[in-house]
Structures are given as structure tokens and as C-alpha cells.
N, C-alpha and C positions, 0 to 999 in steps of 0.2 A: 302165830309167828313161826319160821323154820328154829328149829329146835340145833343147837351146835354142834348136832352128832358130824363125828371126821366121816370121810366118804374114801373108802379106796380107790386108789387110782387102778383103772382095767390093763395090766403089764403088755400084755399080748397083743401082736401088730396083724392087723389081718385090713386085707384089700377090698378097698369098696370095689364093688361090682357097676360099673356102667351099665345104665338101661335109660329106657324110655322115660321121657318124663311128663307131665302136666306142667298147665299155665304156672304151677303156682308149688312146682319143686323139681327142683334140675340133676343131672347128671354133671359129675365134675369136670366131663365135657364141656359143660354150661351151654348146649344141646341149640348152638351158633345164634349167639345172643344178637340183638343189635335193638337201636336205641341210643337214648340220650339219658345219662345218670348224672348226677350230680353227687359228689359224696365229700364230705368231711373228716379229715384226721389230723390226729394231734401229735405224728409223727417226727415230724422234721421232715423239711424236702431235703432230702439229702445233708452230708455232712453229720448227720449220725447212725448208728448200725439200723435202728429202727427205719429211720427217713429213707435212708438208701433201699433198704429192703422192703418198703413198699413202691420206692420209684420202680424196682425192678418186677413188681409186683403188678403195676399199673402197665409198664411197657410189656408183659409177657402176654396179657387180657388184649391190648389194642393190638399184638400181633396176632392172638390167636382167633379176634373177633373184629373184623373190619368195621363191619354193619353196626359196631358200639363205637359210641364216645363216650368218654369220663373226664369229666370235669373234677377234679379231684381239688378244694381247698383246703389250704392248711390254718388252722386256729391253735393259737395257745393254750394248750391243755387246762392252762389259769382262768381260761375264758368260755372255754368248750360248750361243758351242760350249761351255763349262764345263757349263752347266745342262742346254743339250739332250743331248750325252752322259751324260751322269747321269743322264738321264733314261729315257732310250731304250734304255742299256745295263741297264737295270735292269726292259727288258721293259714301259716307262710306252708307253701310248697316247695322252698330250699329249705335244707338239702333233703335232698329223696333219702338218704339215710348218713349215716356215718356210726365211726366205731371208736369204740371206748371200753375202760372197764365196767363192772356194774353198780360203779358209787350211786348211780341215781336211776338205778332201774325201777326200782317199787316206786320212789315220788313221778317218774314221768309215765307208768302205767295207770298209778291215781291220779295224775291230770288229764290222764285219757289223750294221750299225743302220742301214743307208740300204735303200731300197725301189729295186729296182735289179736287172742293167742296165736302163735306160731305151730303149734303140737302137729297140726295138720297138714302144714305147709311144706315138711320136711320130707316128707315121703318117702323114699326108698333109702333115702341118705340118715335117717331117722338112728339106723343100726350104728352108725360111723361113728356117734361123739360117743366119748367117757364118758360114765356116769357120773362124775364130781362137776364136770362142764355142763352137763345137762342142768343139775341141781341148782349152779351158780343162777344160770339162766331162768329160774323162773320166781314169777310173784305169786302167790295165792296157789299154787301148784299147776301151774299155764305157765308155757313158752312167751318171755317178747323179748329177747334176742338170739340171734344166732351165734352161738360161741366160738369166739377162732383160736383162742391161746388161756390157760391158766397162768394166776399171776398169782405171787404170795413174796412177800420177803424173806431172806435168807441170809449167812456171814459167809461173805469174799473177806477170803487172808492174802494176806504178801507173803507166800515161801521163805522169800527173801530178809523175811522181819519176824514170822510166825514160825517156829518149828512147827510145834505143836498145837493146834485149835484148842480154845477153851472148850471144855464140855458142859462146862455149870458154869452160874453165876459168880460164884464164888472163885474160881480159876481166871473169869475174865475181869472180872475187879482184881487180882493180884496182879496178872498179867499188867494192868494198867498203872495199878501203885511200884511195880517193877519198872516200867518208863514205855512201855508199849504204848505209841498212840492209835488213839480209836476213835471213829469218826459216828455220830450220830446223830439221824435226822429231825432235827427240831421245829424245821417248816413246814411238814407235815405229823407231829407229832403221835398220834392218836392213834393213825394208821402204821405208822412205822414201828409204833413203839405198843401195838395192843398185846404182844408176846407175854409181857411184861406182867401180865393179868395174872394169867393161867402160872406162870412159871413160880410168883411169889402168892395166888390165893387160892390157885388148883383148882379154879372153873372162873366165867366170864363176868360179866361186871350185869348182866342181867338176867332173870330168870324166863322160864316159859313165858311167863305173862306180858314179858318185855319192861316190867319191873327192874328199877337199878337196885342191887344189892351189892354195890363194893365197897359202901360203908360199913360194911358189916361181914364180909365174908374173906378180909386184907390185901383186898387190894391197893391199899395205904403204901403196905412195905415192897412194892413194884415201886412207886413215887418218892420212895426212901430211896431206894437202890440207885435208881440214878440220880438222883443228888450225889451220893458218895461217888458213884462213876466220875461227875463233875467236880467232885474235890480232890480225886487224883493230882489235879490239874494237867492229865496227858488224855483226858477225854475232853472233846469239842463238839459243840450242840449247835450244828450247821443253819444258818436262818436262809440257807440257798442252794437248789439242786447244782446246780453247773461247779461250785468252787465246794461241794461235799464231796463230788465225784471225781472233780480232776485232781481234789489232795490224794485222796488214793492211786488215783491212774498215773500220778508224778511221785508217790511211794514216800508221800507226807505220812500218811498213814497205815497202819497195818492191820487193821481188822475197819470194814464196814457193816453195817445190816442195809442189802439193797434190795431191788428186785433183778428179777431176768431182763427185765429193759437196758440193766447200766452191761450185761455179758460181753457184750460185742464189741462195744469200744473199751471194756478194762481188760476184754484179751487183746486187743492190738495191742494194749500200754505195756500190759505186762506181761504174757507171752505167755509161759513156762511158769514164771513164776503167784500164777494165778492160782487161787484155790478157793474150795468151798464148803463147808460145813452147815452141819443144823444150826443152829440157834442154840445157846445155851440153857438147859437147863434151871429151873430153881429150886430151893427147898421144896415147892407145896406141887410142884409139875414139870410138864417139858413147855417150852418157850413156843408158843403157838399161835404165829401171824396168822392174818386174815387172809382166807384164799377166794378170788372171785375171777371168775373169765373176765377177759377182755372178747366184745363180739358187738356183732353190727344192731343196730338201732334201724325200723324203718318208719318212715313219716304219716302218721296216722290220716295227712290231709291229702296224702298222693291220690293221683287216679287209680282205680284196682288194674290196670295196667303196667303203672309203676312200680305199684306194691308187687306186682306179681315179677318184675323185669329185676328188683332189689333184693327179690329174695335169692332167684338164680343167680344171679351175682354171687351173691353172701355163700351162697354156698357152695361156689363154682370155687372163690376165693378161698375159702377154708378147707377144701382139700387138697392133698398131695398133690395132684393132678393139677391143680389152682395154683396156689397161691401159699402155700401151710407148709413146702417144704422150704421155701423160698424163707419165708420167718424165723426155720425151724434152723435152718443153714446158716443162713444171713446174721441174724439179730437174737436169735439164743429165746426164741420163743416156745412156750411149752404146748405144743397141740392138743386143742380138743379133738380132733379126730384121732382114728387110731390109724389110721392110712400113713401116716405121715411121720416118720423113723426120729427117735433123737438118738443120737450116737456119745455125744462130746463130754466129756466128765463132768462140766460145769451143769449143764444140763440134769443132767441126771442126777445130781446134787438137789437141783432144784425139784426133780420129784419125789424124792425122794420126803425133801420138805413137806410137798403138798400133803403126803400122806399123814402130817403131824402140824394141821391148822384147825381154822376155824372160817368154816365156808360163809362167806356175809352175810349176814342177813337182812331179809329185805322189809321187815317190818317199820312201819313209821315211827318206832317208837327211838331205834336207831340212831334217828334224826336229830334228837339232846340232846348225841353223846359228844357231837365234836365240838363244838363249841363249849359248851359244860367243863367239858374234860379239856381241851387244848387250858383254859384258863386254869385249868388244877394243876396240870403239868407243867407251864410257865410259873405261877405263883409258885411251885416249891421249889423250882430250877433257877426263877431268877431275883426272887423278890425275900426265899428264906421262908415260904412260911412251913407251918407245921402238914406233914402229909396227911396227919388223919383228919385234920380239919380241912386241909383242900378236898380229900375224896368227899369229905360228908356234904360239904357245900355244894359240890359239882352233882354228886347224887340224886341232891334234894332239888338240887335245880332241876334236873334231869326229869324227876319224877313230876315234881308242878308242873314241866311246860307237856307232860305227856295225860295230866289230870290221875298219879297214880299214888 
């Protein structure tokens, strides 16, 4: 399995070089694509920073490449890798690709449905991505996607409500028992809330082996921590993205942990009074979400035409030149290329972050954790029970359905 070591982020902005390409790796030119694509995203058509920033994304392509069509459908993110598996493992030729994070990169490379390794494919553009994007992106140390954006979660404050950002755990529990409300996400809990490991056990919940060890190394007093959070009663444990994000963007609340996906529309709400900080602190570490690219997927059943038409895309798209400043501008997305500038505080905020995660891992053993662990996290949040016995339970679950 990938071992949790942090990856630094490469600071320094340098120009990809246009050149000549092969079938099967583009210039960010996209070296006058044409053709018919079909592609999948889980954006929003419009009406949010991300939707909007790929609509302009899709219309900059159909300008700049006549002889292409894109067929671009929108699926709900709740449904995404459910549908494309389904799809793909059933030998379907829709969609030629689509993009997402890398929640299910290693399962849908072990189903043998991704167009892949990539390593090869990249060609001259190979120099352009970071190396924490490159990492994110691979299974077994092989490329099978093309990385467009790093995504990790982070705390947006209200100026307006926050003087000061917590730095520890213990400053944002006061802050809360003070009447600060704080918003956190319980509908994804696992993922939003993995910080919580490291900050209260001072490493992750599994070893090399892919082994759970949070029964035993306290990851308990993370599962403690927020219960107390919850008995402030001025912290809220959201069961839904839409009314987690717009209590903050209507200035319900004053500290969230989101990702770079909510930047765009909490700077329209809140302007100025926007801000953004690490993650707090715990006794045993630093608070250290999960970092993994968001990048494109191609369809293992396409003709090698396709495959080769989706790759220049993908990486037409994820250059400055493409598509990556457009993100970068638009929707507060963090570039894996280095072509492609972030300027904005909020942003920089968020790389800031990246350089203090934990890049995903793509091992199947992984695979226990969320289910396992969502049910440890509910049972101490809603039902009372004791945290060391929900880790241990969760653990052991963990380890039986992994045979460890």
C-alpha cells in the first residue's frame, strides 16, 4: 500500500512548452482536436462556481476546436462512480471518460475498467503536474488518471464572527462553548472529519500492512472530541451538503471545515469577509485531512482512438492554456499543473493545507474504513456510546472484512 508520507507541494510556476504531439499525448493546444466525446461530470450545470466553470470550460474547447463535439452529462456526484461502474463493468462505451476525485481509483483499476497505465501517454506534458498530483493519481505506482485539481479540506472563518482562528483543538472547543457556531460535516463523515486521527492519535488509523490500528494507538479521543464539540450545543453535525454550506454563506455560522469546491460561491456570500485557516491542531499532531486530485477517468472499453482523442482532451483541459486557469479563476480550484497561477488568498490557504495531509490511499484495504468507521462516528455522535468501544468495534470490523 502507499505509505502516508506528506508530499510537498512544487511552489514555483514555470510554462509548459508547446510542441508536437502523438496519437496518444497532446499539446495544450490540444493540437486541433475533433471528434465526438462523450464526458461525465459531477459539477453542476451552471448555478454553482464549479458548474459554471466548466460550462465555460466546455464553451472555450467548442470555440477553440470546431471539428470536436462534447457531449458533456451531468450526474449526481451521490450517483457518479455507482453509474460509471455499472456501466463500464458491463463493457458500456458511455461515457468515453469523466472526472472526479480519486475515491475509487484503485477499486475501478482492480475491476480493470479504466484506460490505463497512463505514465506513457503523457508525454511531453509529463514535466507540468506537481508531484503530490502525480502521487494522488496512481494505483500500484502506474498512472490511471489524469490529475486536474488537488482537493483536501480546510477551516473557512466569518471575519465577521471569527476574530481570531482556532489553532488547536482546544481553542476551537472554547471558541464553541463561548457561543461560536460551528458547522460540521456528518454526511460525509469519515472523509471530512479523518483530520481528527492524526490530531488526537498522532498517525492514521492503519499501518503499512493496511492493518487498522485505532484501537490502540487513540484514535478513540478524535470520537470523544467531537461529541464534546456536540455538547457545546453551538456545534451542528450537517446530514446535508446544500443547508451545511448555505448556514455559513447566510453567516448561520462562523467556522466550517470544507473543501475548495464550496470557495467560489462562500466568496460571492461573503466577500471580504471570508477567511481561511489550517485545521486545528491536537494534542498528539496537526489536523490532517485527506488529499487526493480530482482528474479525469478514461473508459477502458473505448476504441484506441477514443482513448487516444480523451487523453488529448484531458490534458488539453488541465492546462492553463485549457481549461486549469479557468478552475483556477472561476471555482478556487488548486492546479495540478504548475502552468497554471493561484493568486487569491483563499487558495493559497488551501495549499498551504495540502502541504499538512494525508494523500489517499489507494489500497483495498481502505475500503472498511467507511462504512466501519461512519457507524463509530454516528454511534458516539448520536446514539451515546462509549468511543473506545465504537473504535474497537469499527477496527475489528475493519480488519475481518480485510482477513487481518
Amino acid at each position: 500500500m502507499k505509505s502516508f508520507t506528506r508530499f510537498g507541494l512544487v511552489a514555483a510556476v514555470v510554462v509548459l512548452t508547446a510542441s508536437a504531439c502523438s496519437s496518444s499525448a497532446a499539446s495544450p493546444a490540444g493540437a486541433g482536436m475533433s471528434g465526438s466525446l462523450t464526458i461525465w461530470t459531477a459539477y453542476g450545470s451552471g448555478g454553482s462556481a464549479e458548474g459554471t466553470a466548466m460550462d465555460a470550460v466546455i464553451a472555450k474547447a467548442k470555440t477553440a476546436f470546431p471539428s470536436l463535439t462534447i457531449d458533456r452529462v451531468e450526474i449526481p456526484f451521490s450517483d457518479l462512480f455507482t453509474k460509471v461502474e455499472t456501466a463500464w463493468a458491463a463493457g458500456g462505451k458511455t461515457p468515453d471518460m469523466y472526472i472526479a476525485p480519486n475515491d475509487s481509483l484503485g477499486n475501478e483499476m482492480r475491476m480493470g475498467i479504466l484506460y490505463g497505465p497512463l505514465d506513457d501517454k503523457l508525454g511531453s506534458s509529463a514535466s507540468s503536474f506537481t508531484d503530490i498530483s502525480i502521487a494522488g493519481s496512481k494505483v500500484d505506482g502506474k498512472m490511471y488518471e489524469i490529475p486536474e485539481s488537488m482537493k483536501a479540506v480546510s477551516m473557512f472563518y466569518n471575519k465577521s464572527i471569527v476574530a481570531t482562528p482556532p489553532a488547536t483543538t482546544d481553542d476551537l472547543l472554547a471558541l464553541a462553548k463561548a457561543g461560536t457556531k460551528v458547522g460540521i460535516a456528518e454526511y460525509a463523515a469519515n472523509y471530512y472529519n479523518w483530520w481528527v486521527y492524526n490530531a488526537f492519535a498522532g498517525g492514521p488509523i492503519m499501518d503499512a500492512t493496511g492493518k487498522c490500528v485505532a484501537s490502540t494507538n487513540g484514535s478513540s479521543d478524535g470520537l470523544a472530541y467531537m461529541k464534546a464539540l456536540k455538547d457545546t450545543g453551538n456545534v451542528t453535525f450537517y446530514t446535508d451538503g446544500p443547508t451545511f454550506q448555505g448556514d455559513f454563506k447566510t453567516g448561520k455560522l462562523g467556522i466550517v471545515i470544507e473543501g475548495p469546491w464550496g470557495t467560489g460561491d462562500f466568496k460571492t456570500a461573503l466577500a471580504a469577509n471570508l477567511a481561511i485557516a489550517p485545521i486545528p491542531a491536537g494534542p498528539k499532531g496537526k489536523g490532517l485531512p485527506l488529499s487526493a486530485p480530482d482528474g479525469w477517468y478514461i473508459n477502458a472499453n473505448a476504441t484506441q482512438a477514443q482513448k487516444d482523442l480523451a487523453v488529448q482532451f484531458a490534458l488539453w483541459e488541465v492546462s492553463a492554456a485549457g481549461g486549469e486557469q479557468i478552475f483556477a479563476d472561476q471555482a478556487g480550484h488548486l492546479p495540478a499543473v504548475k502552468d497554471a497561477t493561484v493568486t487569491d488568498t483563499i487558495s493559497k490557504g488551501f495549499l498551504t493545507q495540502m502541504t499538512d495531509s494525508y494523500p489517499r490511499p489507494q489500497n483495498k484495504q481502505l475500503g472498511a474504513y467507511w462504512s466501519n468507521f461512519t457507524n463509530a462516528f454516528d454511534s458516539v455522535l448520536l446514539k451515546g456510546t462509549d468511543p473506545v468501544q465504537a473504535t474497537k468495534d469499527a477496527c475489528d470490523a475493519m480488519n475481518k472484512a480485510n482477513n487481518l
